[in-house]
LOFI-621449 format. One line per 2 residues: number of its first residue (from 1); for each residue x, y, z of N, C-alpha, C, O, CB. Coordinates in Angstrom, 1 decimal, padded with zeros to 4 digits, always signed. Atoms other than C-alpha are relative to their C-alpha. Glycine has a CB too. Example, Ala and Ser with C-alpha at 12.3 -4.5 7.8 and 13.67 -1.06 7.14 Angstrom:
# LOFI-621449
1	+000.9 -001.2 +000.0 +012.3 -004.5 +007.8 +000.9 +001.2 +000.0 +001.9 +001.2 +000.7 -001.0 +000.0 +001.2 | -000.9 -001.1 +000.0 +013.7 -001.1 +007.1 -000.8 +001.1 +000.8 -000.3 +002.2 +000.9 +000.4 +000.5 -001.4
This chain:
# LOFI-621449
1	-000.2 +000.6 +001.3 +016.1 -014.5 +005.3 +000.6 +001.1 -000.9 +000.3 +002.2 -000.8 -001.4 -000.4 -000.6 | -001.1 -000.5 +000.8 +018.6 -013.3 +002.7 -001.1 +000.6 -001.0 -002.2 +000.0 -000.9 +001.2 -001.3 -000.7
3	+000.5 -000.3 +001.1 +017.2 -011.4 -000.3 +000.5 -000.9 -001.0 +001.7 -001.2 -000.9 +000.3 +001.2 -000.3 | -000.6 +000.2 +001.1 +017.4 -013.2 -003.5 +000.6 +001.0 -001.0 +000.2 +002.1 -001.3 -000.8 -000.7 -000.5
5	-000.8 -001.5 +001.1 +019.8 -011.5 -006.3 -001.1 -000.7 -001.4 -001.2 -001.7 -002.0 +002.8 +000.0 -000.7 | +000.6 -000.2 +001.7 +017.4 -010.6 -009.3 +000.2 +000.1 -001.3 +000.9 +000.9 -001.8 -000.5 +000.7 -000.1
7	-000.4 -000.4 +002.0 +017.6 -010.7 -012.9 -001.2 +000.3 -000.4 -002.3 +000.0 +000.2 +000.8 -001.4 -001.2 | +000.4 -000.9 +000.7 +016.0 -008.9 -015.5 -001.5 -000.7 +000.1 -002.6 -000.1 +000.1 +000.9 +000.3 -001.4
9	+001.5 +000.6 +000.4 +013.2 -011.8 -015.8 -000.5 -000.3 +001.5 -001.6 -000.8 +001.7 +000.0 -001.7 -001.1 | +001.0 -000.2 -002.1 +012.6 -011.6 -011.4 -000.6 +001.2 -001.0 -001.8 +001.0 -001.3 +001.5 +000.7 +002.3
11	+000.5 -001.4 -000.5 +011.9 -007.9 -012.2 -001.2 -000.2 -000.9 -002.3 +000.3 -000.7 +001.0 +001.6 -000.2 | +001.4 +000.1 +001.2 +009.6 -008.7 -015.3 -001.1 -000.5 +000.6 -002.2 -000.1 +000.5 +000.1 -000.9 -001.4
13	+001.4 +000.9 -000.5 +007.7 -011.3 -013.2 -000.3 +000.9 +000.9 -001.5 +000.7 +001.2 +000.0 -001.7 +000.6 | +000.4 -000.5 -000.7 +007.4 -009.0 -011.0 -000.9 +001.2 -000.3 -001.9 +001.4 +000.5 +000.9 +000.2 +000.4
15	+000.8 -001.2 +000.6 +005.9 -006.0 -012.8 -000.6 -000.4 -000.5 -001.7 +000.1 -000.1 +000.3 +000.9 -000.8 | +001.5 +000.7 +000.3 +003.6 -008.1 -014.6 -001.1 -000.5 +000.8 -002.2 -000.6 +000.3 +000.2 -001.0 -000.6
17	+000.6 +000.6 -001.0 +002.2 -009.7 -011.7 -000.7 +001.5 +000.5 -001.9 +002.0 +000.2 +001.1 -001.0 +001.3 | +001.1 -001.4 -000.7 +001.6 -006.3 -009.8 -000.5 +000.6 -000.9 -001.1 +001.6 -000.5 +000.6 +001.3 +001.0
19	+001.2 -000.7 +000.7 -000.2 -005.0 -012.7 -001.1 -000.9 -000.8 -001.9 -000.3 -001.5 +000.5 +001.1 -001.0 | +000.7 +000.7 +000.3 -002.1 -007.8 -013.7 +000.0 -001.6 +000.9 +000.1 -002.7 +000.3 +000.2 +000.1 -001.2
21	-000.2 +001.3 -001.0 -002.1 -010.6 -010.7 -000.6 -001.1 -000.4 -000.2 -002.2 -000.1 -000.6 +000.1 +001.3 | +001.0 +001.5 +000.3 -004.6 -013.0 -012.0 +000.7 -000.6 -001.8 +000.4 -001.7 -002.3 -002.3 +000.7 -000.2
23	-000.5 +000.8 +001.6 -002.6 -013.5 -015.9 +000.4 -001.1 +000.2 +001.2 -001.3 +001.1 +001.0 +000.5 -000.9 | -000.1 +001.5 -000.5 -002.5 -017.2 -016.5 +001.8 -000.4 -000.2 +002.7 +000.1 -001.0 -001.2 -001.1 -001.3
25	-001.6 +000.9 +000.3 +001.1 -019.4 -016.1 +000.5 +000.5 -001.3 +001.5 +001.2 -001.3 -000.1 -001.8 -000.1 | -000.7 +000.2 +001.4 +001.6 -019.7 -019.9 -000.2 +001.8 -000.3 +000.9 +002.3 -000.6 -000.9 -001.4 -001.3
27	+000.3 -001.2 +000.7 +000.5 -015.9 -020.8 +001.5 +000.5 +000.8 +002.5 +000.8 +000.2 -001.8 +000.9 +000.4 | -001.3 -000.3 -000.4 +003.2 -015.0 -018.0 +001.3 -000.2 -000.7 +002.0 +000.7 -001.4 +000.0 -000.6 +000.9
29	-001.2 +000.3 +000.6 +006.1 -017.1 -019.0 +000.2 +000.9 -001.6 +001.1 +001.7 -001.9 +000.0 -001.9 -000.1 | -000.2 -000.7 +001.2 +005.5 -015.8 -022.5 +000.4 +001.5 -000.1 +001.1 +001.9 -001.0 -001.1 -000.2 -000.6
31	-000.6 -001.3 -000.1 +006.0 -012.1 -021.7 +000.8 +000.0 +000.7 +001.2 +001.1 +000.6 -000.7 +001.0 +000.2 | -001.4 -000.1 -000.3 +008.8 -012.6 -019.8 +000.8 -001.3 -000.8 +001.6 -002.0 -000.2 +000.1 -000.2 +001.8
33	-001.0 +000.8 +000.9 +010.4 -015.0 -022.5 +000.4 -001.0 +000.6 +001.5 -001.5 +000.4 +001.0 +000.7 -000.3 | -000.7 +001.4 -000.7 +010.5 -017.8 -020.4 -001.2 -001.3 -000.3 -002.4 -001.3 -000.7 +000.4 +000.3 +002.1
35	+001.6 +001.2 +000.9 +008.6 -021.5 -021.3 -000.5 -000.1 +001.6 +000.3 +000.3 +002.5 +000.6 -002.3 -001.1 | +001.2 +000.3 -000.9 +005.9 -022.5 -018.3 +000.7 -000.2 +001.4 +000.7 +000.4 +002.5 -001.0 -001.4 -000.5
37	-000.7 +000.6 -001.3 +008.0 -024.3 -015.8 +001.1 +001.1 +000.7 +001.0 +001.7 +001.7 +000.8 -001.4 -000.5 | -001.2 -001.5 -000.9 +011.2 -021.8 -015.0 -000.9 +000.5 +000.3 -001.1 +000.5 +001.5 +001.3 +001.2 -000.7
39	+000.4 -001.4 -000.7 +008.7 -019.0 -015.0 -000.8 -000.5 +001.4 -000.7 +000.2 +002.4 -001.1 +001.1 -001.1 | +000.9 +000.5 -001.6 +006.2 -021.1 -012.1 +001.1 +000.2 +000.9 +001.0 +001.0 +001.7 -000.8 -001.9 +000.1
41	-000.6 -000.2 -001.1 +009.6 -022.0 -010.3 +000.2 +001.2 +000.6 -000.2 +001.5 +001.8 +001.1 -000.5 -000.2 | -000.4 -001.5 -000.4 +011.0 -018.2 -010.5 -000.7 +000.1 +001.4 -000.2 +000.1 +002.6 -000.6 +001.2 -001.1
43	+001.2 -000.4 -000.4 +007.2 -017.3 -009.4 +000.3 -000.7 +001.5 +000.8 -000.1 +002.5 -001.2 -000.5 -001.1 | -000.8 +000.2 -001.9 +007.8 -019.5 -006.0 +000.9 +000.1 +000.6 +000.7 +000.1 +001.8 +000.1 -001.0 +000.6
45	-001.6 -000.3 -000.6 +011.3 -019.0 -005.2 -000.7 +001.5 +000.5 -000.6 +001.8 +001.7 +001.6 +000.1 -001.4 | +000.1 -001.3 -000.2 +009.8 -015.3 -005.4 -000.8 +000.3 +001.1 -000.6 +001.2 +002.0 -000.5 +000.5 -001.0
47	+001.4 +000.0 -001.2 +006.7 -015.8 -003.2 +001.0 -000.6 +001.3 +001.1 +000.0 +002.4 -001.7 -001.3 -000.6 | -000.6 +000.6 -000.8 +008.8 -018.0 -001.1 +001.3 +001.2 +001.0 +001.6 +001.3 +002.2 +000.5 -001.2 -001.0
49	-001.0 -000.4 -000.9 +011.6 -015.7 -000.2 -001.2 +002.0 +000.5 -000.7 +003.1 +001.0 +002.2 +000.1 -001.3 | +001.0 -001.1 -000.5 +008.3 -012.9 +000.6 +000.5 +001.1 -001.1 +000.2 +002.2 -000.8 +000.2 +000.5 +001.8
51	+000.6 -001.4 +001.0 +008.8 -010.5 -002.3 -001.2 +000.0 -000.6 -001.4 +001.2 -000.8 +000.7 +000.2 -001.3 | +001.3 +000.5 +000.6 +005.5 -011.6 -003.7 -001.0 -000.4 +001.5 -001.4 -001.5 +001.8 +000.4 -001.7 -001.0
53	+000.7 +000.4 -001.0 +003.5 -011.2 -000.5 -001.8 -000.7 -000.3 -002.3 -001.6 +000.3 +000.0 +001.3 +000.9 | +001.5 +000.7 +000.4 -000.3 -012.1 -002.2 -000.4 +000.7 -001.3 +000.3 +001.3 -002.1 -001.2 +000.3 +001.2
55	+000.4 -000.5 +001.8 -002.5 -011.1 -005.4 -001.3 +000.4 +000.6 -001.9 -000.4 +001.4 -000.1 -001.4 -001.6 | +001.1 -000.6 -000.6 -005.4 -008.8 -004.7 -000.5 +000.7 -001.8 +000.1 +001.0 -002.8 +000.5 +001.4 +001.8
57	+000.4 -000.9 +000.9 -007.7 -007.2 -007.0 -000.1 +001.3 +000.1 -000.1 +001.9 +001.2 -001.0 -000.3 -000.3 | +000.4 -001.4 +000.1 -008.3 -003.9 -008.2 -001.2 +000.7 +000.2 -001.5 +001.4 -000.8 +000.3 +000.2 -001.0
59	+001.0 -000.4 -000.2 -011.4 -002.7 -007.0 -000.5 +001.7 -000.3 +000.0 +002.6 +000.4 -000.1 -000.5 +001.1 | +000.0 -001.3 -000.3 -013.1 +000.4 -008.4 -000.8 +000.7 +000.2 -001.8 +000.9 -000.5 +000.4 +000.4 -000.7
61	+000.6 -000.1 -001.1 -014.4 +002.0 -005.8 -001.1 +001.1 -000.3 -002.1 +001.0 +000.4 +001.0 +000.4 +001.1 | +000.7 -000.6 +000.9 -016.2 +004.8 -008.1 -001.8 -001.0 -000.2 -003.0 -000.8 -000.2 +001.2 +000.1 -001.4
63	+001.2 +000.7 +000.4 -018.4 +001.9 -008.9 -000.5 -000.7 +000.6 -001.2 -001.5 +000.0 -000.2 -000.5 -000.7 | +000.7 +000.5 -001.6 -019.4 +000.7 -005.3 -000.7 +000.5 +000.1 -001.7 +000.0 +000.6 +000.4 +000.0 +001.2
65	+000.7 -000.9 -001.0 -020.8 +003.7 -004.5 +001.0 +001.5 +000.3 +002.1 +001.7 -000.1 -000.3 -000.9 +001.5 | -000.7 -001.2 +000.1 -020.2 +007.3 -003.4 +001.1 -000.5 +001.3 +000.9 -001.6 +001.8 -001.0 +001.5 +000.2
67	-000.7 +000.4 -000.2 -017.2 +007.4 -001.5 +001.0 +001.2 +000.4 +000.3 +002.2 +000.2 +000.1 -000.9 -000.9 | -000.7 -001.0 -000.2 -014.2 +010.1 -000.3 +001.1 -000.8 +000.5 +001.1 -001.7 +001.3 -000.5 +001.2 +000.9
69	-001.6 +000.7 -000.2 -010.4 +009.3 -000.4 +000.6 +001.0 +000.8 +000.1 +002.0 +000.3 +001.1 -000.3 -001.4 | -000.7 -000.4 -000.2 -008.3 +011.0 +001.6 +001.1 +000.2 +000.7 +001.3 -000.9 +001.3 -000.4 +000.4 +000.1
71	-001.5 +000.4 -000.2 -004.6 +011.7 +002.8 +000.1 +000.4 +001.1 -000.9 +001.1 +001.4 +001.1 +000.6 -001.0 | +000.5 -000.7 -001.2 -004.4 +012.8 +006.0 +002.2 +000.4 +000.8 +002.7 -000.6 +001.3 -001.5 -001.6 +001.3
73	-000.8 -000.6 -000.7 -001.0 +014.3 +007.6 +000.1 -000.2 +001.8 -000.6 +000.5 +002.5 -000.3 +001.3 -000.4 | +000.4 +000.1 -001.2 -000.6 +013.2 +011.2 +000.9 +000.5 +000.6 +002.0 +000.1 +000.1 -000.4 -001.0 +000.5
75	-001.3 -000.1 -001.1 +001.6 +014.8 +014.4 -000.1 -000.1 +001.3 -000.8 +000.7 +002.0 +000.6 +001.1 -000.1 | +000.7 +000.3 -001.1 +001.8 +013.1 +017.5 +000.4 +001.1 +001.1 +001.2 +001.9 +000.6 +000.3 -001.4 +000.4
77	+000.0 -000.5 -000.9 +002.0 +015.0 +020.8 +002.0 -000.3 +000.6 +003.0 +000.4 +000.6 -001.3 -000.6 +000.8 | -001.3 +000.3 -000.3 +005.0 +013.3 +022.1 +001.3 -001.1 -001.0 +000.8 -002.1 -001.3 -000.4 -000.4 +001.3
79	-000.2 +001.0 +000.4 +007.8 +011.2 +020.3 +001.0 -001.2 +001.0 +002.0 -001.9 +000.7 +000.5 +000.5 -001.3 | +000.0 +001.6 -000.7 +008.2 +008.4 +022.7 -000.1 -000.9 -001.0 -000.9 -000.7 -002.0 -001.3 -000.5 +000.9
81	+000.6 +001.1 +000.6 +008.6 +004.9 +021.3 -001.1 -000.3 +000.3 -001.8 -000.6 -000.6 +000.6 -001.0 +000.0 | +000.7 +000.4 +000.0 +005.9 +004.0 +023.3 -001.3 +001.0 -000.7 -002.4 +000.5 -000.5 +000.2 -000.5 +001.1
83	+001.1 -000.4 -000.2 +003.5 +007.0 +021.9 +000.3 -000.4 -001.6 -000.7 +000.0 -002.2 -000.5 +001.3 +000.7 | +000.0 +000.6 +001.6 +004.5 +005.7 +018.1 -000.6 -001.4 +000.0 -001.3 -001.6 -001.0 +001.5 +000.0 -000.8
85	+000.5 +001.1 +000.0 +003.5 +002.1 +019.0 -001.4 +000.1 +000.6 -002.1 -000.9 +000.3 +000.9 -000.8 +000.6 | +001.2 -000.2 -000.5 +000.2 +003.2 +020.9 -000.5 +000.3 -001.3 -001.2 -000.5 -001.8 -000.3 +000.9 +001.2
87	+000.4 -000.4 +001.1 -000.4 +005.3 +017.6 -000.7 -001.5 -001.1 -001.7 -002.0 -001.5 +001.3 +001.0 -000.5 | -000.3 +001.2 +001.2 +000.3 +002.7 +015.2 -001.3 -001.0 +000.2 -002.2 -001.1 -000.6 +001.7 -001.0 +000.3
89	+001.4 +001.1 -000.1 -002.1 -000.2 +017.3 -001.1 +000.6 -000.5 -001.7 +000.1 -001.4 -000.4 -000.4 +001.4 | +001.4 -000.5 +000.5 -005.0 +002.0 +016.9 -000.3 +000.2 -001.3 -001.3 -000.2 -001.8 -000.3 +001.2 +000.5
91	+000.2 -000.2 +001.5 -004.5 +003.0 +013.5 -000.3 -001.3 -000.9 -000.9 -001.4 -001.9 +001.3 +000.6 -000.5 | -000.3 +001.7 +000.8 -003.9 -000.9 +012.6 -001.6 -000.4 +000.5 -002.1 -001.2 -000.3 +001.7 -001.4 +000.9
93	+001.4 +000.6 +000.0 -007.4 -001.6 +014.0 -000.9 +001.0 -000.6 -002.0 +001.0 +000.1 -000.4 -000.6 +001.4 | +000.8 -001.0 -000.1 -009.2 +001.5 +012.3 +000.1 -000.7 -001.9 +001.1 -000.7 -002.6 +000.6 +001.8 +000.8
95	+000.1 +000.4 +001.4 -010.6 -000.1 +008.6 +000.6 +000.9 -001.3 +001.3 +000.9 -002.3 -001.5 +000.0 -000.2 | +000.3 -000.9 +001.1 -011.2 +002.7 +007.0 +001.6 +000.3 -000.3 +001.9 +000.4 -001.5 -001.1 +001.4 +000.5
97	-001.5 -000.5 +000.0 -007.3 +003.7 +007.3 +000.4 -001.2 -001.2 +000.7 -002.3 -000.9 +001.0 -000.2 +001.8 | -000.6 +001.0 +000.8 -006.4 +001.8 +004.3 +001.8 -000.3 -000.2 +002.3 -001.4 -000.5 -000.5 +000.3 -001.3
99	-001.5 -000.4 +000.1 -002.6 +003.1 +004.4 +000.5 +000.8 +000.8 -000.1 +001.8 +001.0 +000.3 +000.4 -001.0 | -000.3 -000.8 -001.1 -000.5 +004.4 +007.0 +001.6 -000.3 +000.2 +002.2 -001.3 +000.8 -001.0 -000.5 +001.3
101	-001.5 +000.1 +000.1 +003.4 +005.3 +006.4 +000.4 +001.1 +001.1 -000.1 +002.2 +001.3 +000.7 +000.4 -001.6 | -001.0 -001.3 -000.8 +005.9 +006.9 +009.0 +000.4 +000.7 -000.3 +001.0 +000.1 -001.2 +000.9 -000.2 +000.6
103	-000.3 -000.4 +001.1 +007.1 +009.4 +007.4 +000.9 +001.5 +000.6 +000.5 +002.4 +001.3 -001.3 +000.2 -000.9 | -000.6 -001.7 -000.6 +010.3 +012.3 +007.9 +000.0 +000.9 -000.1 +000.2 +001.0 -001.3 +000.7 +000.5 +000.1
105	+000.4 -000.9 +000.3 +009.9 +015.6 +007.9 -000.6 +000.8 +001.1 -000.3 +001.0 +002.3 -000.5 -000.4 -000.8 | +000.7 -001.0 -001.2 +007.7 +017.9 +009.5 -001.7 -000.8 +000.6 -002.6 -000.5 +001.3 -000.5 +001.9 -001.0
107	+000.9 +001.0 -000.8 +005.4 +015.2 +010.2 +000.0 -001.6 +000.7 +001.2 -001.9 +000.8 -000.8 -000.1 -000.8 | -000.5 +000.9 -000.5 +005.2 +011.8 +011.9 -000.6 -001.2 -001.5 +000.0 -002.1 -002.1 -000.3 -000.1 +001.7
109	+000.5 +001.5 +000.4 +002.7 +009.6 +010.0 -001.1 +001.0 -001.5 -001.7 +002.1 -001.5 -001.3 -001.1 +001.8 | +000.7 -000.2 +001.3 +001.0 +009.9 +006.2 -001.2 -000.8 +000.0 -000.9 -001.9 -000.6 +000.8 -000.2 -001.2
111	+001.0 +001.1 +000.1 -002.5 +008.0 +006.5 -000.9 +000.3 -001.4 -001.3 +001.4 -001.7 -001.0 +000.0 +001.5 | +000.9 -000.5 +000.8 -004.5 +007.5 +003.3 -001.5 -000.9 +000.3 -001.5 -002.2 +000.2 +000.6 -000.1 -001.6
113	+001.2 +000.3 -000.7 -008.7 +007.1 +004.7 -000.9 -000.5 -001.5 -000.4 -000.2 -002.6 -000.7 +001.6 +001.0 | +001.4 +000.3 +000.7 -011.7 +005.9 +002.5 -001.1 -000.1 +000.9 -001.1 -000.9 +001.8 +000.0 -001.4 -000.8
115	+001.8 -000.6 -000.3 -015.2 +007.0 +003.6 -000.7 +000.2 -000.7 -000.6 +000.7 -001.8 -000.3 +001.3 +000.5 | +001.0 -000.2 +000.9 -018.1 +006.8 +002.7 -000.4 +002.0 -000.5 -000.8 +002.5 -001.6 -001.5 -000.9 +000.9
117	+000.4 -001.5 +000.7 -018.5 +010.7 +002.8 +000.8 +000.8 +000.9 +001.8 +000.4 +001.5 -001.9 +000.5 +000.1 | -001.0 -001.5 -000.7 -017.1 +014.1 +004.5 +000.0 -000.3 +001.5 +001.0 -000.3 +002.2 -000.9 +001.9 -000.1
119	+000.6 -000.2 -000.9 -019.1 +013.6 +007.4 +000.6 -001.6 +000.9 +000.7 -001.7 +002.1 -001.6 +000.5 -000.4 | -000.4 +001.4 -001.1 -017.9 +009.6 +008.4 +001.3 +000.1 +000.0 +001.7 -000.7 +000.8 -000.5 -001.6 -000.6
121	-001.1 -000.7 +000.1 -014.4 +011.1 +007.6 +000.1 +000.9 +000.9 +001.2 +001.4 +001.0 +000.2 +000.5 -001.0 | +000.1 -001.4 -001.2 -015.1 +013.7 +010.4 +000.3 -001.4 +001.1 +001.4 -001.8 +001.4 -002.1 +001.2 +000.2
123	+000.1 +000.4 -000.9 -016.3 +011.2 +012.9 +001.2 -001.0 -000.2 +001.2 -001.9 +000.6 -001.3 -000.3 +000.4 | -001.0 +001.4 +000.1 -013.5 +008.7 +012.0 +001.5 +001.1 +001.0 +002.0 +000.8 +002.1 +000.6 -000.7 -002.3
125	-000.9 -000.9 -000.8 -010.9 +011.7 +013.0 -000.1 -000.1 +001.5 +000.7 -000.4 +002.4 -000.3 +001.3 -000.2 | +000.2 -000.6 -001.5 -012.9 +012.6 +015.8 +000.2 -001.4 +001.2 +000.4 -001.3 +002.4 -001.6 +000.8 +000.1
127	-000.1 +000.9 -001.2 -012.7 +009.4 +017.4 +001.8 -000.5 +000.1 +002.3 -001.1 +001.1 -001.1 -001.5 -000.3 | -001.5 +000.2 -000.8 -008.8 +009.0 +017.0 +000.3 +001.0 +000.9 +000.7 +000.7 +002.0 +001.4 +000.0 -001.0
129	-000.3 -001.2 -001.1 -008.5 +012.5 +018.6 -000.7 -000.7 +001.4 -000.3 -000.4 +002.5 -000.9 +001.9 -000.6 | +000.4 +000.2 -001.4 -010.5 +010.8 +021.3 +000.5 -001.3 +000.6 +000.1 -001.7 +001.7 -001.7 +000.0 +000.1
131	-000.4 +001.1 -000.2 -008.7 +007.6 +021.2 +001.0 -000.1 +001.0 +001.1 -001.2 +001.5 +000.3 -000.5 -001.1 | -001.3 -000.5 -000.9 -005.7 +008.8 +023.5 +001.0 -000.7 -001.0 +001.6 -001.5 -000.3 +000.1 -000.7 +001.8
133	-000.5 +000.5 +000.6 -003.7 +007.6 +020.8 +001.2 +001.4 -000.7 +001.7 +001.2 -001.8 -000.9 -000.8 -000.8 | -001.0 -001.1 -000.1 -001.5 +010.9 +020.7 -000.1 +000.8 -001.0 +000.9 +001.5 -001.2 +001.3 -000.4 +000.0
135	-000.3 -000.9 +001.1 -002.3 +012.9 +017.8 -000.1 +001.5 +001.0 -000.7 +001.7 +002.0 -001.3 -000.1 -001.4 | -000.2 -001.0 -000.2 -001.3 +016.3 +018.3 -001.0 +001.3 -000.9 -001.7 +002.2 -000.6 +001.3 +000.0 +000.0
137	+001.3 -000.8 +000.9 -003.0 +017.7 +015.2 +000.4 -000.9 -001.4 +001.2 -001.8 -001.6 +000.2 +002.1 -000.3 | +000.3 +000.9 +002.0 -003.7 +016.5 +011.0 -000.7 +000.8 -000.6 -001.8 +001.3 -000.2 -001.0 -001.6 -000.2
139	+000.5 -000.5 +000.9 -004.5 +017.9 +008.3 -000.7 -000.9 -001.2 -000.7 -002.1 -001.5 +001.0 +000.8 -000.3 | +000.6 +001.0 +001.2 -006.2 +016.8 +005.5 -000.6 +000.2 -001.4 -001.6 +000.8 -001.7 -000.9 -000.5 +000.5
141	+000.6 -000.3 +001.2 -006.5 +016.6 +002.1 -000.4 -001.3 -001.3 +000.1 -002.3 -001.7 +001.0 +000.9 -000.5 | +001.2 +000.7 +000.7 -009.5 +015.4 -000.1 +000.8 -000.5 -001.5 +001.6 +000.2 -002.2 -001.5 +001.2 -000.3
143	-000.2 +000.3 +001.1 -008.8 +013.5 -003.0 -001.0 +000.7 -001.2 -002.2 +000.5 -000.9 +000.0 -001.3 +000.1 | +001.3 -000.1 +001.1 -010.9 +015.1 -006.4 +000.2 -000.7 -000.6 -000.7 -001.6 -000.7 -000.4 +000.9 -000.8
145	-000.2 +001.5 +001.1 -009.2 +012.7 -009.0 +000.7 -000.7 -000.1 +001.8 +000.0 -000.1 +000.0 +000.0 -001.1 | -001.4 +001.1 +000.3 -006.8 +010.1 -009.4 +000.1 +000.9 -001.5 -000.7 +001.3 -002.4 -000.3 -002.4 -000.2
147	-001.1 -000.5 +001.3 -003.9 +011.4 -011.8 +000.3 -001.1 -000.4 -000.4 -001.5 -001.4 +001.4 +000.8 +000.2 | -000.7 +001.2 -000.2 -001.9 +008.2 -011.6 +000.3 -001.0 +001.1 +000.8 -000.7 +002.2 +001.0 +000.3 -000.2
149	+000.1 +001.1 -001.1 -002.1 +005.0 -009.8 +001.1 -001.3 -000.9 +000.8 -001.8 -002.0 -002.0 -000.6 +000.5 | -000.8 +001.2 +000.7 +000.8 +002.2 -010.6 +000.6 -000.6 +001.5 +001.0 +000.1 +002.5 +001.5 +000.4 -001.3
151	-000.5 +001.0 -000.9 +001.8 -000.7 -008.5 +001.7 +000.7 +000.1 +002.4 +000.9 -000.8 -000.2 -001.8 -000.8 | -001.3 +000.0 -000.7 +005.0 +000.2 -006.6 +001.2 -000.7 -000.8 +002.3 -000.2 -000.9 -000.2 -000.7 +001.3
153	-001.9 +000.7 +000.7 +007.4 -002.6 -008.5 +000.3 +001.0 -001.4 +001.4 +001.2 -001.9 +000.0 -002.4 -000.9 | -000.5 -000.8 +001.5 +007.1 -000.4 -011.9 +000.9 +000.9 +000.2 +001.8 +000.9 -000.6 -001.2 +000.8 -000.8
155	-000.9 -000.8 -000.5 +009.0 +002.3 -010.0 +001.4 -000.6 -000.4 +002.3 +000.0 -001.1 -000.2 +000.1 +001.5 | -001.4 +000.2 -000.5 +011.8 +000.0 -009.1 +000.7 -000.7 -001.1 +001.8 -001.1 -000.8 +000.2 -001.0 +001.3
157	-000.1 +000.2 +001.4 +012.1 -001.0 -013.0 +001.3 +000.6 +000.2 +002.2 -000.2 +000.7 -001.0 +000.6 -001.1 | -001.1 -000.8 +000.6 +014.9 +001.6 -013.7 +000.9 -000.2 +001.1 +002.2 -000.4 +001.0 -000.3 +001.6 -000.5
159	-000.8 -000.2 -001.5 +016.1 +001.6 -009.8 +001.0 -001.0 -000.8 +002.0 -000.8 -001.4 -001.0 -000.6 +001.9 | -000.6 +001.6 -000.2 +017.2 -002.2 -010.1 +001.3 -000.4 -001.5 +002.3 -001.1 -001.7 -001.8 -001.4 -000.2
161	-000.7 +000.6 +001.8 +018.5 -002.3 -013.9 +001.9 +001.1 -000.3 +002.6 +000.9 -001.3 -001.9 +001.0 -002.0
């Protein structure tokens, strides 16, 4: 499927949405300057051609309970396609792994973990190291505070314009 070509009021519905997913039809159309109906069509044309994959809340996780974020650095043993796709499955069924980019450089894979604490963060490691799933080694570092957190389309604001 083709990309659609965007204009100024795609990228608005767009940035509005990922930072507030649930704002109603009319509140929308109105901050992107458009009346109810264009902005709904836009809104499916958008979802439709998969730029708009779903609408999730913001959960904050502070106020679940205690909790440890962290980023983790991964390098596999060998780089085989097949030991990046063995990697990958395991990682894709491991919860706690909330995020998990390939990444170039001096490493292969960037995973970011949520755990309840240090210690279920240990054993979560320890069972990929035991998973045969190729890590070579990982490092890791603890989150202490969110600086800045913004939805991804705000970035591509200036990119696109």
């Amino acid at each position: 499927m083709t990309q659609p070509r965007l204009d100024e009021r795609d990228i608005a519905i767009l940035a509005v949405l990922a930072r507030e997913g649930r704002i109603a039809k009319t509140d929308l159309a109105a901050r992107v300057n458009l009346s109810p109906t264009p902005c709904w069509e836009r809104m499916k044309r958008l979802e439709k051609a998969g730029l708009i994959r779903g609408y999730r809340a913001e959960i904050d996780l502070a106020a679940l309970g205690p909790h440890v974020q962290v980023f983790v650095t991964v390098e596999l043993d060998s780089h085989k396609a097949e030991n990046f796709q063995t990697f990958e499955r395991v990682v894709a069924r491991m919860d706690q792994v909330v995020g998990c980019w390939a990444i170039g450089g001096g490493y292969d894979y960037l995973m970011q973990v949520i755990a309840g604490d240090v210690a279920a963060f240990q054993d979560l490691m320890d069972g990929l190291l035991e998973s045969r799933a190729g890590v070579r080694r990982y490092f890791s570092y603890i989150v202490t505070k969110p600086v800045k957190e913004m939805p991804p389309v705000t970035a591509l604001l200036d990119v696109t314009r």
